[in-house]
N, C-alpha and C positions, 0 to 999 in steps of 0.2 A: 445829741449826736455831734460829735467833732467833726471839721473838716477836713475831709478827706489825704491823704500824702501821698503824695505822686514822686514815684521812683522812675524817671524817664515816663518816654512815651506809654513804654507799655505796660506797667505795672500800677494799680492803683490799691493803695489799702484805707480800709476804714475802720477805726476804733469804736463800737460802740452795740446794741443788740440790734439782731440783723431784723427782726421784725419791724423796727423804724427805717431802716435802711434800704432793704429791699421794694418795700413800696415805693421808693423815689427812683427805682431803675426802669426805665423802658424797657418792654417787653420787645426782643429784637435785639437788645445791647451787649449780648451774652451770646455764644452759640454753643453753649454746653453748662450742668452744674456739676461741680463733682466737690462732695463734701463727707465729712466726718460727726454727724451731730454728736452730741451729748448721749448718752447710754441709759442717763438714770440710773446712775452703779453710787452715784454719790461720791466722785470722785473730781466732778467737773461744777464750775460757777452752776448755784442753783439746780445741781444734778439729785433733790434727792426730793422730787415728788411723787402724788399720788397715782397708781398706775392711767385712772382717768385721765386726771391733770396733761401728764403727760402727753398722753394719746392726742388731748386736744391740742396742743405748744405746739406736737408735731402737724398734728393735719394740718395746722396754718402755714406752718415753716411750709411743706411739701407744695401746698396752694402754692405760694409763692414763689419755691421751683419750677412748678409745673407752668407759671407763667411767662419765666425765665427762661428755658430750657430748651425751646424749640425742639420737646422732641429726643433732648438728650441728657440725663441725668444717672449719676453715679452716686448711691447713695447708700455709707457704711452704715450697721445696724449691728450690734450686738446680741447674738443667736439667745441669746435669754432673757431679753425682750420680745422674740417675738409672740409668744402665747398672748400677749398682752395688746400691740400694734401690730400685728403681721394683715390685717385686711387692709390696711394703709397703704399697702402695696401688690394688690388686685393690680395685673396687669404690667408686673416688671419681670424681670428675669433675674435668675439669681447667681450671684458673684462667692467662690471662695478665694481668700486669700491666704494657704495656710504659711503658717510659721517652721522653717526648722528647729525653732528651740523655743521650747513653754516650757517657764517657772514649774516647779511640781510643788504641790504643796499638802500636807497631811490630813486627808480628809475634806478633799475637795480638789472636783475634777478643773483643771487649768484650762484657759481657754488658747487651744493648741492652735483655731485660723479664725477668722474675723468674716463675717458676711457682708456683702452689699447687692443693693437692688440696681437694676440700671434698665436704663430705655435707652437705643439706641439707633437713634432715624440715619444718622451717617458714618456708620461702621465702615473702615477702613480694608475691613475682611484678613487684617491681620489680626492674632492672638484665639484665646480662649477662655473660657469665664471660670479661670481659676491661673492661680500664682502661687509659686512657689516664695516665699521672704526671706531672706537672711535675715533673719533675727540678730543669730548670733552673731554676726560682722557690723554691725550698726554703732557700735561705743561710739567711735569716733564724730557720728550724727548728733550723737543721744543728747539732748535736753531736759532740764524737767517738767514734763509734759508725760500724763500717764497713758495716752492712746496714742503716742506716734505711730505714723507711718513708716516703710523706709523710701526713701528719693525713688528707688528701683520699681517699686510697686508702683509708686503715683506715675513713674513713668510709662510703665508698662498701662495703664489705665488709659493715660492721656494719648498713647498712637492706639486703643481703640477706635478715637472717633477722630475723623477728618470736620477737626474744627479749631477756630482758631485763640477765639477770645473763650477763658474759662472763668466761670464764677465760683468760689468755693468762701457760703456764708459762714462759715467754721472753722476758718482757716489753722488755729492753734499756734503749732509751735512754726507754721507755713512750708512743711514741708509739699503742697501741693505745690507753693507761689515758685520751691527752688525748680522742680522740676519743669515748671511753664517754661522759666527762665533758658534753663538747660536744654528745651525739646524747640525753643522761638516762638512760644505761644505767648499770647496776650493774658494777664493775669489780676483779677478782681479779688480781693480778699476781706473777709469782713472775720471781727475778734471780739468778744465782749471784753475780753479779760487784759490790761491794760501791761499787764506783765510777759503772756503771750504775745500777744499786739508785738512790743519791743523787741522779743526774739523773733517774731516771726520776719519784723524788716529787717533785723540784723543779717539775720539768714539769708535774705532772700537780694540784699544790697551785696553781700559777700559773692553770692551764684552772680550775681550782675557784672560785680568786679573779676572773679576769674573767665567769663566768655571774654570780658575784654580785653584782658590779658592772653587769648588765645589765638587772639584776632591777629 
């Protein structure tokens, strides 16, 4: 595990797999998760095991949220996963995210909006458990990262909960970290992939640089 890069006060990223990372966080040091794991589409570092396998990478991951979390966690799943791990999440509530624009492709149905589970102990009493994405306006975002988010969504997630410091152990290409940035939240980010990792601080230094140019 590398040590950690601190982008001012309030942004902290760590390169390296979260399952050694997260154990060295106090429980308490976070007042929210909101993450994107891995799918198992085989598409992401080490995405392409067995449906058990997985199931178990996940329950430890989730453990580790759930210890984190105080109560509040936001967590994307891939609706074609769930026959496989949907009892993983006994007891959340469920999130759509749909898309304006999904790829179509020949002989196979495109995945038109994205799922996530969440618990929420300090809901703001703003929104609802579904978003609408612009897909299609995102270019100008886009990285090569195959499950981006857009800024708009992770923002709209983040004024669900009245909280302030976010952990998100999946951080990717860091579009949660821009939006922390953008909304004055406090932002933890964890990355296996050394390539993300560097886009995600790119990203997430540049949202630092324009508030401060707005100031």
């Amino acid at each position: 595990m590398s040590e950690p890069v601190k982008l001012g006060e309030d942004v902290t990223l760590y390169c390296g797999d979260c399952l050694e990372i997260l154990p060295t966080l106090a429980a308490g040091s976070v007042d929210a998760v909101v993450t994107d794991p891995p799918y198992n589409a085989g598409v992401m570092f080490g995405d392409e095991l067995k449906w058990q396998e997985y199931g178990d990478w996940l329950a430890a991951v989730l453990n580790e949220c759930h210890r984190l979390g105080n109560g509040n966690e936001f967590i994307f799943q891939s609706p074609k996963a769930i026959p496989y791990i949907g009892q993983l999440f006994d007891g959340f509530g469920s999130f759509a995210a749909v898309k304006n624009f999904a790829m179509m492709g020949y002989g196979k149905i495109p995945n038109a909006w994205d799922l996530a589970f969440y618990k929420c102990e300090n809901f703001t009493g703003i929104g609802r458990n579904w978003f609408l994405s612009n897909t299609a306006g995102m270019l100008s975002d886009r990285v090569d990262h195959p499950t981006q988010k857009t800024v708009s969504l992770m923002t709209y997630i983040l004024e669900l909960y009245d909280c302030r410091t976010i952990l998100d152990p999946f951080m990717g290409s860091g579009t949660t970290g821009v939006a922390c940035v953008q909304t004055g939240r406090k932002f933890i980010g964890i990355e296996i992939d050394p390539n993300y990792f560097e886009i995600a601080r790119k990203r997430i230094s540049e949202a630092q640089l324009q508030i401060r140019m707005e100031i």
